[in-house]
C-alpha positions as CSV (number, residue, x, y, z in Angstrom):
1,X,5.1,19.3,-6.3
2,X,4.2,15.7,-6.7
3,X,4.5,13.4,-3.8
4,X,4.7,9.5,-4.1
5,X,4.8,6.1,-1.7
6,X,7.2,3.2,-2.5
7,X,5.7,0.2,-2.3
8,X,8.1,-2.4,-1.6
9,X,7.6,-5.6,-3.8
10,X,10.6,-7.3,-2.5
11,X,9.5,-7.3,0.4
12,X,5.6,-8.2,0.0
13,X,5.6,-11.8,-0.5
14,X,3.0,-14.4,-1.2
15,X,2.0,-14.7,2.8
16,X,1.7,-11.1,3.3
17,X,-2.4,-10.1,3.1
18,X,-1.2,-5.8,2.5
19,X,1.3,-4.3,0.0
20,X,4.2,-3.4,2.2
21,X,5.3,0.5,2.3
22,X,8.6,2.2,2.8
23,X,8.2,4.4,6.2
24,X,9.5,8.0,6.4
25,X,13.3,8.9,5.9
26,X,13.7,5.5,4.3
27,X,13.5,3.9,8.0
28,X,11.9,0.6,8.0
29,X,8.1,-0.3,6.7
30,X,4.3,-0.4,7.1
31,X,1.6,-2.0,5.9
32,X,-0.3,1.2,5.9
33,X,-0.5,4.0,3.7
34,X,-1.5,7.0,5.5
35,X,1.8,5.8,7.9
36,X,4.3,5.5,5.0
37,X,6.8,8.3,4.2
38,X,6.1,10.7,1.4
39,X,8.7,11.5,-1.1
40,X,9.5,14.1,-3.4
41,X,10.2,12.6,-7.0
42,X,13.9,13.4,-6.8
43,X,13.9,11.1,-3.5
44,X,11.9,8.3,-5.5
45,X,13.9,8.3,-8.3
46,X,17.0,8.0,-6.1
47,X,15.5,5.2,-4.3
48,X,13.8,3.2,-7.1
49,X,16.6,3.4,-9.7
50,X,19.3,1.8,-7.8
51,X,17.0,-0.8,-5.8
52,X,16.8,-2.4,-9.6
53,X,12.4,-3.2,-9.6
54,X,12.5,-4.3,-5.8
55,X,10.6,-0.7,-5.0
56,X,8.2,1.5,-7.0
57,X,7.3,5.1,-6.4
58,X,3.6,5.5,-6.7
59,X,1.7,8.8,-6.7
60,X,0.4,9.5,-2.9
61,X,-3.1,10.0,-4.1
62,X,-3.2,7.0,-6.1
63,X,-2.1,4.4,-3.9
64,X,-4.4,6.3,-1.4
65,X,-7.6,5.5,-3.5
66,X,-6.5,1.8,-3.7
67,X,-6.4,1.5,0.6
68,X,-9.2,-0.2,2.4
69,X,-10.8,0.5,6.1
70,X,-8.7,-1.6,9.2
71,X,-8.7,-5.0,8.4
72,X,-10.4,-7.5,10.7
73,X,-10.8,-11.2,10.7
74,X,-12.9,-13.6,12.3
75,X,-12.3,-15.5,15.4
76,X,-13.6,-18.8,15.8
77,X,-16.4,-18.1,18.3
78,X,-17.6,-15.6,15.5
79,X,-16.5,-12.2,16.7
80,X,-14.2,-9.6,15.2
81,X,-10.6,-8.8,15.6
82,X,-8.3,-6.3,14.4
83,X,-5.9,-8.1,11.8
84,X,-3.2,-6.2,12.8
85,X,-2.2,-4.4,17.0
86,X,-1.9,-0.8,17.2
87,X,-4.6,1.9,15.5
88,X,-6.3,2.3,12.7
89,X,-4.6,1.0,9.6
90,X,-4.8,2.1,5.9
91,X,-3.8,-0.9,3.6
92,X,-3.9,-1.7,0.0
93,X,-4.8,-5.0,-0.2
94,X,-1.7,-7.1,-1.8
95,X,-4.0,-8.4,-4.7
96,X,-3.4,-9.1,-8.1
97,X,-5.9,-6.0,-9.0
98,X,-3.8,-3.3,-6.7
99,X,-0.3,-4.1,-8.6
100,X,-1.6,-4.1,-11.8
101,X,-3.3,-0.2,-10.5
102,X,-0.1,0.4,-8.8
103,X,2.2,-0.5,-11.4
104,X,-0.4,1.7,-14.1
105,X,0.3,4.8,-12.0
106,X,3.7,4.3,-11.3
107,X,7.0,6.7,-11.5
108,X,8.9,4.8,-14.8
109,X,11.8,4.5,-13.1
110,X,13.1,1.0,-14.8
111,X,11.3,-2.2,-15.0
112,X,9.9,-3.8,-11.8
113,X,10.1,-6.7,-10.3
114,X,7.2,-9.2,-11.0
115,X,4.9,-8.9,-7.4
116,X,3.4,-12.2,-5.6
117,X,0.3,-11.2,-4.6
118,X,-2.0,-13.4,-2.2
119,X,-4.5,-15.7,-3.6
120,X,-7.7,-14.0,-2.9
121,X,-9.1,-17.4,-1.6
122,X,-6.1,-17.1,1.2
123,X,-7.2,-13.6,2.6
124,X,-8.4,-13.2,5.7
125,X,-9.2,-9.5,6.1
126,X,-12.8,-8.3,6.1
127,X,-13.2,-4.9,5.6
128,X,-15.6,-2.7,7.2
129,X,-17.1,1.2,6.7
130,X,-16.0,2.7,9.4
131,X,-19.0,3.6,10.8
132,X,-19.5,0.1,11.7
133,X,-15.9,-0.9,12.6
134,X,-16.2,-3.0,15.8
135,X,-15.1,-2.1,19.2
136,X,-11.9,-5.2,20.2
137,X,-14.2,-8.3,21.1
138,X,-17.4,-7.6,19.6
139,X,-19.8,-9.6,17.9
140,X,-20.4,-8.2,14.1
């Protein structure tokens, strides 16, 4: 059985640096993938059809191959900091390049709403293998 995301383009605007994921049972969202609920295609179709383009179903493994390492950025006194609180994050960048993969891979479920994806020149994520992912307050 297939499994798919739902990326929310409504809701991913211009400002936003990651594409913006519905969360399990339709409650809420994340900016990370391996956090965002899975659905069955019967439960994509029933949410993408009606929402009218704001939301796309996406195959799982798919937007997966599209998500980058936790984000960091860099302080002004030169060290390292997680973009975002919490734990380990999977986001897919909100780029021109990911919607035009995302909407490629997508569920046809009706037409979708045209994304705003950040200028690249705007980002402020720096991605790191994980091997050399910083510890909170380190120098890299």
């Amino acid at each position: 059985m297939s499994q798919y995301l739902i990326a929310h383009v409504g809701h991913t605007i211009r400002d936003h640096e990651h594409i913006t994921w519905w969360r399990p049972d339709s409650r809420g969202y994340t900016i990370c993938t391996h956090k965002a609920g899975v659905y069955t295609e019967l439960e994509a179709r029933s949410i993408c059809t009606p929402a009218g383009g704001t939301c796309i179903a996406v195959p799982k493994d798919e937007a997966t191959k599209l998500a980058c390492t936790t984000p960091y950025y860099r302080r002004l006194n030169g060290y390292l900091a997680k973009l975002y609180d919490g734990d380990q994050h999977a986001p897919v960048p909100n780029s021109s390049a990911a919607w035009r993969a995302l909407d490629a891979a997508r569920l046809d479920t009706g037409r979708m709403d045209k994304p705003t994806p950040m200028a690249a020149s705007r980002s402020r994520a720096i991605y790191l293998p994980a091997s050399l992912q910083p510890n909170e307050g380190s120098a890299a």
